[in-house]
C-alpha positions as CSV (number, residue, x, y, z in Angstrom):
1,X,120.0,92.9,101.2
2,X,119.0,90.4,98.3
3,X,116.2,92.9,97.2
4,X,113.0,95.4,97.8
5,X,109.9,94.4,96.4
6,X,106.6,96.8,97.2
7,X,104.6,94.4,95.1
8,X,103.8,90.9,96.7
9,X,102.5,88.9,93.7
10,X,100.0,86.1,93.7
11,X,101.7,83.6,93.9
12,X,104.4,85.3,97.1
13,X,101.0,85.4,98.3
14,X,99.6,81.9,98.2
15,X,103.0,80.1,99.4
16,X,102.1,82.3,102.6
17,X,98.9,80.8,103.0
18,X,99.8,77.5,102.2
19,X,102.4,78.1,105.0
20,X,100.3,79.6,107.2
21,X,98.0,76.5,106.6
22,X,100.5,74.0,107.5
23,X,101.4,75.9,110.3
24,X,97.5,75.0,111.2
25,X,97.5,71.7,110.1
26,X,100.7,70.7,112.0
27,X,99.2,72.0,115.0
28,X,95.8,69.9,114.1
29,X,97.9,67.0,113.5
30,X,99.4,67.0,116.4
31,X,96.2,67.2,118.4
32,X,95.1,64.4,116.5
33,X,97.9,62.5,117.5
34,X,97.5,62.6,121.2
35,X,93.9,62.1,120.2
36,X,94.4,58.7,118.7
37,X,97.3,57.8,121.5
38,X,94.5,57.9,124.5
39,X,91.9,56.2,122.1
40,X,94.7,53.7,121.6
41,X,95.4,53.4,125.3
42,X,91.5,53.7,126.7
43,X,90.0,51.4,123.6
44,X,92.2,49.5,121.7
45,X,93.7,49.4,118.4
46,X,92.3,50.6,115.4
47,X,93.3,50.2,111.9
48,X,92.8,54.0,111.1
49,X,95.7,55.1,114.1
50,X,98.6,54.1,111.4
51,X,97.3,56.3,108.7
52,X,96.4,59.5,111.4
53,X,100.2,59.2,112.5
54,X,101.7,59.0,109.3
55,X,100.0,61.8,107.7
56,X,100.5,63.9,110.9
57,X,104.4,63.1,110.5
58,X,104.4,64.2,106.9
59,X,102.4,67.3,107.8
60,X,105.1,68.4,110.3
61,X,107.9,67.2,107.7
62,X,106.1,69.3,105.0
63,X,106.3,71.9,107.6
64,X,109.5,72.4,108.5
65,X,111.0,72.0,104.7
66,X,108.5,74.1,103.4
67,X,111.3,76.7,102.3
68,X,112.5,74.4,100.7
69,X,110.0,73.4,98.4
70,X,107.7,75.1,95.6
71,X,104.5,75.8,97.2
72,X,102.7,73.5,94.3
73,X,104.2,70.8,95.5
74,X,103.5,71.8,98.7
75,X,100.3,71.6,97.5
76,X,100.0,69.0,96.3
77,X,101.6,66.9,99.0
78,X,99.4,68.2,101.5
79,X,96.5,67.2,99.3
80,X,97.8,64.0,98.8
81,X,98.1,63.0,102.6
82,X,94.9,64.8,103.2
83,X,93.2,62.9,100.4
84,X,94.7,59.4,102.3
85,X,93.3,60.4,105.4
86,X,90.1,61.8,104.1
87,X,89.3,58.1,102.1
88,X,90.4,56.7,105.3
89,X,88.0,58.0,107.8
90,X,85.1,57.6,105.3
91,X,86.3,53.5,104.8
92,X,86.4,53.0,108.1
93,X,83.5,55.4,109.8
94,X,81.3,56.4,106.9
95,X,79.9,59.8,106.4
96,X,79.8,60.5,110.5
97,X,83.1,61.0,110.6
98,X,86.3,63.0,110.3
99,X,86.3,62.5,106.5
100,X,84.3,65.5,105.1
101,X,87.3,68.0,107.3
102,X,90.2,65.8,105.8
103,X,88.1,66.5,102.6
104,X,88.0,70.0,102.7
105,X,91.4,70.3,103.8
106,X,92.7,68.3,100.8
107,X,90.7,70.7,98.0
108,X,92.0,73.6,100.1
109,X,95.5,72.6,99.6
110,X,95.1,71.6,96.1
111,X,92.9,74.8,95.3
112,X,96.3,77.1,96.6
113,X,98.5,75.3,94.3
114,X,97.2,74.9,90.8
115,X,94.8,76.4,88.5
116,X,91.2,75.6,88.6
117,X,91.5,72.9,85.5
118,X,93.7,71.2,87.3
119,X,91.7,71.2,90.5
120,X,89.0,70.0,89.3
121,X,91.3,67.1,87.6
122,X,92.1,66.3,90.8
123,X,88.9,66.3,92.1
124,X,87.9,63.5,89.5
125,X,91.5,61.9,90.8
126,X,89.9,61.6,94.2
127,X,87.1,59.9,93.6
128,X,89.1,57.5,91.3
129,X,91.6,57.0,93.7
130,X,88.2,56.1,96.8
131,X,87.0,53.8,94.0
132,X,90.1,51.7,93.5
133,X,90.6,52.0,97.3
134,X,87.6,50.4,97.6
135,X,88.0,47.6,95.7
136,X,91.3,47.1,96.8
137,X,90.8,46.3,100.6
138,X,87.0,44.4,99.9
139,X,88.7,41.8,97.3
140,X,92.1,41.5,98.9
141,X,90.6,41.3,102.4
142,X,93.6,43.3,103.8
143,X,91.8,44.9,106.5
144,X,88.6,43.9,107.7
145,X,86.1,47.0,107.0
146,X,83.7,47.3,109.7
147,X,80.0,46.8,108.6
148,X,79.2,50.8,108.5
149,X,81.7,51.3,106.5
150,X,81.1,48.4,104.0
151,X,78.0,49.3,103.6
152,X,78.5,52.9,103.2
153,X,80.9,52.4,100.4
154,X,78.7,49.8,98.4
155,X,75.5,52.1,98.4
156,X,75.8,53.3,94.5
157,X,74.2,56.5,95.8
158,X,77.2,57.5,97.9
159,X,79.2,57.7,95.0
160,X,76.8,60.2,93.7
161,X,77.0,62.3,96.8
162,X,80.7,62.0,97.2
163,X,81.1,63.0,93.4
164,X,78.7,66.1,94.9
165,X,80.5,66.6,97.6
166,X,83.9,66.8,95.9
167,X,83.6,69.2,93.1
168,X,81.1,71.8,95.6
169,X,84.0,71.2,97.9
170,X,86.5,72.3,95.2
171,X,84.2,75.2,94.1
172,X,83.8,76.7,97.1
173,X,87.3,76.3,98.5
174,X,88.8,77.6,94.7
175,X,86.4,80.7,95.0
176,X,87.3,81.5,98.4
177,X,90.9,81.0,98.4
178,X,90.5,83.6,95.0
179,X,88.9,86.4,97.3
180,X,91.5,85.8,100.2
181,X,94.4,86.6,97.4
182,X,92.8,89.5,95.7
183,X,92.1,90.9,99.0
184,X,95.8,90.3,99.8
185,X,96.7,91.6,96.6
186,X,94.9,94.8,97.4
187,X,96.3,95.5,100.5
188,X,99.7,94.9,99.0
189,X,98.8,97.5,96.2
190,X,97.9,100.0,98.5
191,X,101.0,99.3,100.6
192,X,103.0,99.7,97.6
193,X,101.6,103.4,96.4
194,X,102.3,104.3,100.3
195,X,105.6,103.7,99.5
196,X,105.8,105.6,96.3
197,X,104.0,108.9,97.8
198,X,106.2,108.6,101.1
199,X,109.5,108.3,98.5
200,X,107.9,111.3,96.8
201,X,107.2,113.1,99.6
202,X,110.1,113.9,100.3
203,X,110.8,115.6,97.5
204,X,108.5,118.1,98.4
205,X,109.4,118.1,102.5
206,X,111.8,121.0,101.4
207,X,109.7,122.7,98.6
208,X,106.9,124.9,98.6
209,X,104.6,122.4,97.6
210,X,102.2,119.6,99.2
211,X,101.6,115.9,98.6
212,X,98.0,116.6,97.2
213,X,100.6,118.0,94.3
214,X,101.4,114.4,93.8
215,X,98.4,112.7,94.3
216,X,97.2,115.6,91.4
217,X,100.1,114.7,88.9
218,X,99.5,111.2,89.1
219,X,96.0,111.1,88.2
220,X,96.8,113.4,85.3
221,X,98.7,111.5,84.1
222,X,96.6,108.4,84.7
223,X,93.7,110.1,82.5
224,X,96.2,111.0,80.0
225,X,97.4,107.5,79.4
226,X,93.8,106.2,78.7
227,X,93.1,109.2,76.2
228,X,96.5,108.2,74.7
229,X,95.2,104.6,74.4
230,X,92.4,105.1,72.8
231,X,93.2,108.0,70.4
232,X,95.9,105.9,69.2
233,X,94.0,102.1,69.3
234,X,96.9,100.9,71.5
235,X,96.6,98.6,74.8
236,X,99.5,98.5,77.7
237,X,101.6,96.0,75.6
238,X,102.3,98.2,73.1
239,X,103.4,101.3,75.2
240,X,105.4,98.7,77.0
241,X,104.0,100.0,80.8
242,X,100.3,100.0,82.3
243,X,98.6,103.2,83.7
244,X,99.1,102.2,87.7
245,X,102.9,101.9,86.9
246,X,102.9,105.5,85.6
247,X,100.7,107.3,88.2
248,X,103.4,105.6,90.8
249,X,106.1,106.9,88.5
250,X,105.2,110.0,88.4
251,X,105.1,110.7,91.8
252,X,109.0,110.6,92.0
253,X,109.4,113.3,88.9
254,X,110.9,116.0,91.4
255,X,112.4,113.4,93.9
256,X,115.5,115.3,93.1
257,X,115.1,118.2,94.4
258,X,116.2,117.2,97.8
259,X,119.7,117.8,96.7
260,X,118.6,121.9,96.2
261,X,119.8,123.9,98.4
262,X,116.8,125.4,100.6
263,X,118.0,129.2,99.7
264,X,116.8,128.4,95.8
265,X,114.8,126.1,96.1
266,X,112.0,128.5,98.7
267,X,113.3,132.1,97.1
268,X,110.5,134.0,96.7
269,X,111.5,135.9,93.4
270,X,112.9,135.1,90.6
271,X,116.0,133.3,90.3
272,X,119.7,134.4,88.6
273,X,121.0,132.0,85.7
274,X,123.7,130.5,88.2
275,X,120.5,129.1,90.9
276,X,117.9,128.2,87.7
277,X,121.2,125.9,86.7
278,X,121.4,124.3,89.9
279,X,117.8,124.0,89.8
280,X,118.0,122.1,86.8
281,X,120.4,119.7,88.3
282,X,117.2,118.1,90.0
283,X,116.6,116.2,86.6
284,X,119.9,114.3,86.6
285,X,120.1,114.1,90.6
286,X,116.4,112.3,90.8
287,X,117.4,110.1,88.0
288,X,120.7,108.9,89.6
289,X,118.7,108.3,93.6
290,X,116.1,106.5,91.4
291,X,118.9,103.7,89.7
292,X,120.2,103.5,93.1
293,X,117.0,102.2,94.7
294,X,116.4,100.4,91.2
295,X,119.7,98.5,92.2
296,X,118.3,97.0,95.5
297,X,114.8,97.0,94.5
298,X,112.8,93.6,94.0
299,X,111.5,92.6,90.4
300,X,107.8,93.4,91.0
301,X,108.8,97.1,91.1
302,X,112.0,97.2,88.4
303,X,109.3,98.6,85.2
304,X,107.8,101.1,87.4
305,X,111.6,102.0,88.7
306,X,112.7,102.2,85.6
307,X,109.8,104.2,84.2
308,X,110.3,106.9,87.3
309,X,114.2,107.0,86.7
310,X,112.6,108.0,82.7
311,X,110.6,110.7,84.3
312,X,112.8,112.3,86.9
313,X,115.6,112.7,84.1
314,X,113.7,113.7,81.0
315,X,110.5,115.6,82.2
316,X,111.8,118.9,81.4
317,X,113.3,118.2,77.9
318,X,111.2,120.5,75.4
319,X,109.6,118.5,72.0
320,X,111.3,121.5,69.7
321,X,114.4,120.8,71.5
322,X,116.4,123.3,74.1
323,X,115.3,121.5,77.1
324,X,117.2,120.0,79.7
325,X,119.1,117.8,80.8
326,X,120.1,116.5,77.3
327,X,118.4,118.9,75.0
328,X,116.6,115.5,73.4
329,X,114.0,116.3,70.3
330,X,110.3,115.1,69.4
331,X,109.8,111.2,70.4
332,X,113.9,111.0,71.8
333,X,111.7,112.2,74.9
334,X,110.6,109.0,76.7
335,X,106.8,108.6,75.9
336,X,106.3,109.2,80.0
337,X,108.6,111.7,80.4
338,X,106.6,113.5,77.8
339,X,102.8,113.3,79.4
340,X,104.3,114.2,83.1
341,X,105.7,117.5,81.5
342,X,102.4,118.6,80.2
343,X,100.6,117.4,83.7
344,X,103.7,119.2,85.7
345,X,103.1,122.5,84.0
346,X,99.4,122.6,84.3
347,X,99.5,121.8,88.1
348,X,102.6,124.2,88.8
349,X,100.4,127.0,86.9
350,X,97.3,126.4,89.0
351,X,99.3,126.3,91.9
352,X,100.4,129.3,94.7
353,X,103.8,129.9,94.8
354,X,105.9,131.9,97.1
355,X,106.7,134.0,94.1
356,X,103.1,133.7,92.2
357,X,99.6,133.3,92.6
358,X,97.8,130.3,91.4
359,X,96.3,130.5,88.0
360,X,93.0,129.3,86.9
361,X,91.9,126.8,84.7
362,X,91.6,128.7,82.2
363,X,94.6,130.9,82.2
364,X,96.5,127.6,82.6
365,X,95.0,126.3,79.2
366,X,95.9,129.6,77.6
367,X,99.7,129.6,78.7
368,X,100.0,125.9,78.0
369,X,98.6,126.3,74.1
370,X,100.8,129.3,73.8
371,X,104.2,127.5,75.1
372,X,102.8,124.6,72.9
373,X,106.3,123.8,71.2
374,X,107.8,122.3,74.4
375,X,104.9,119.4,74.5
376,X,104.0,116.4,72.5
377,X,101.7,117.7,69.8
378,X,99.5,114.8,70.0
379,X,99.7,114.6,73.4
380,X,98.6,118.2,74.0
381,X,95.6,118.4,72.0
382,X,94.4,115.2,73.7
383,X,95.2,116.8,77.0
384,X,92.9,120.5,75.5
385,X,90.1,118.4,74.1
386,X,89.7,116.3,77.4
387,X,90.9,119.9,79.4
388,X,87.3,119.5,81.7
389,X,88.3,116.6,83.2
390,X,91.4,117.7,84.2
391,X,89.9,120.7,85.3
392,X,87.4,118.4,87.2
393,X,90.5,116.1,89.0
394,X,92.3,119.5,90.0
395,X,88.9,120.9,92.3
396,X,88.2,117.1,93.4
397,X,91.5,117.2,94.9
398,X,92.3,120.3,96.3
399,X,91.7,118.7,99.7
């Protein structure tokens, strides 16, 4: 297996288009083709067959190399012949045509492929390249343009409307091609925390708790990170990960504890020094399951991998020291690692247990301020002065 990514990007997501749109195309093109055959065989030659067939057999080349190219030059090849076949129909037919669909497919090629600058620069290309197309077959005399079509192309007002037509063309296509790929992205996002809350789930398929533990933890830590951010004047570059990548890390803290036996891990009481120490072997355990997907996972999801292994290994270390695995001190504790512990406490003190009741808000603060030592400083005074809000995410989603 080359790799696992949960994240398609933009770009992943606009080669599939453009392959799905040659897909389309070839099949268009190949329509056209027999189109043009029986028009050939029923009427006679026309001047515009060569052109039809040629871009058709470039379409269904661009086709089946398309792995094999970058999808901008996909692009821009298919705007190219498009472009060709576009200038054709309108030399040869005028407006009344097939010109304005060969037109709309060229921008909607060109629009998948670069930036809207450069769109628009080919959009001024286009007309540039009709212009010169123009002159070139009325002075030379190559091909004698049929009367429409002359006078069509010698109207100064066409020029107006096809400069119009071309960048409202480019517009529209550019704007909707932007909506298609955000929606894609979307649905890719929300494929992606599926993944990371099924991972995490089953973490908890042998515990005590549920997945709306998860879901809870995550947003914690979600409203922790912008407190953090603003308290301290810093944006996602500097902390070096974005909220979204630490609500999906978090969800994997306790992804470990699939390796604790089920007599510990559900014991109602209290447990001996020997079963807390296998219990605390979830920390390393989570860490090492997290490398291993981290290993065969794709690039889109290595930061928030790597922020999760952080997590799952260090969210029991203690800011005075004396927690575990390592015993780390202060800021030794990865910066994530450090709001999940706060986030983790408060939810496993509101929480029932088989061996407690759960605690209220209140009585959660109270415990928390008292074991102070163990948290970020900083981190737990923005977490007390903001404490309604968490208060607020904990009743919203006890469901």
């Amino acid at each position: 297996m080359d790799g696992i990514s949960f994240t398609l990007t933009a770009e992943t997501l606009r080669r599939k288009i453009v392959k799905d749109i040659l897909l389309a195309m070839t099949l268009g093109a190949c329509v056209l083709v027999c189109v043009t055959i029986a028009r050939f065989l029923l009427e006679g030659w026309q001047p515009i067959f060569p052109a039809i067939w040629i871009a058709s057999f470039i379409t269904l080349l661009a086709f089946v190399f398309s792995d094999y190219l970058s999808f901008q030059r996909l692009s821009l090849l298919m705007w190219l012949v498009w472009t060709v076949m576009s200038m054709s129909a309108f030399l040869f037919f005028g407006l009344a045509s097939m010109g304005p669909v060969f037109l709309i497919i060229a921008t909607s090629c060109a629009s998948l492929g670069f930036r809207y600058p450069h769109v628009i620069l080919l959009v001024i290309l286009k007309v540039m390249m009709l212009a010169a197309m123009v002159v070139f077959m009325f002075k030379l005399q190559i091909v004698a343009v049929p009367i429409e079509g002359a006078d069509y192309l010698s109207n100064p007002r066409m020029w107006i409307f096809h400069t119009i037509l071309f960048g409202v063309c480019a517009l529209l296509v550019v704007y909707s091609t932007a909506a298609l790929v955000k929606f894609y992205v979307e649905v890719a996002s929300s494929t992606r925390e599926m993944f990371y809350v099924g991972v995490g789930l089953i973490s908890l398929a042998r515990d005590t708790e549920t997945g709306s533990h998860l879901r809870r933890i995550s947003r914690y830590c979600g409203l922790l990170y912008d407190q953090y951010l603003q308290a301290e004047g810093l944006t996602e570059a500097d902390v070096g990960f974005s909220r979204k990548d630490l609500e999906l890390a978090s969800i994997l803290h306790d992804i470990g504890k699939i390796a604790i036996p089920d007599d510990i891990l559900r014991k109602p009481g209290k447990l001996t020094e020997a079963e807390f120490a296998v219990v605390k072997e979830h920390t390393s355990i989570g860490a090492r399951i997290i490398q291993e997907i981290l290993s065969n996972c794709g690039e889109a999801d290595r930061k928030t991998m790597g922020l999760a292994a952080d997590i799952a290994l260090s969210h029991h270390e203690s800011w005075s020291g004396g927690g575990y695995p390592a015993g780390l001190l202060g800021k030794d504790i990865p910066l994530a690692a450090r709001m999940v512990s706060i986030c983790d406490v408060y939810d496993a003190l509101r929480s029932e247990r088989p061996y407690k009741k759960g605690w209220s808000h209140q009585a959660a603060l109270e415990e928390i301020a008292v074991t102070g030592q163990k948290f970020d400083p900083h981190l737990l005074d923005l977490f007390l002065k903001n404490e309604r809000q968490y208060e607020h995410a904990w009743t919203a989603m006890q469901s």
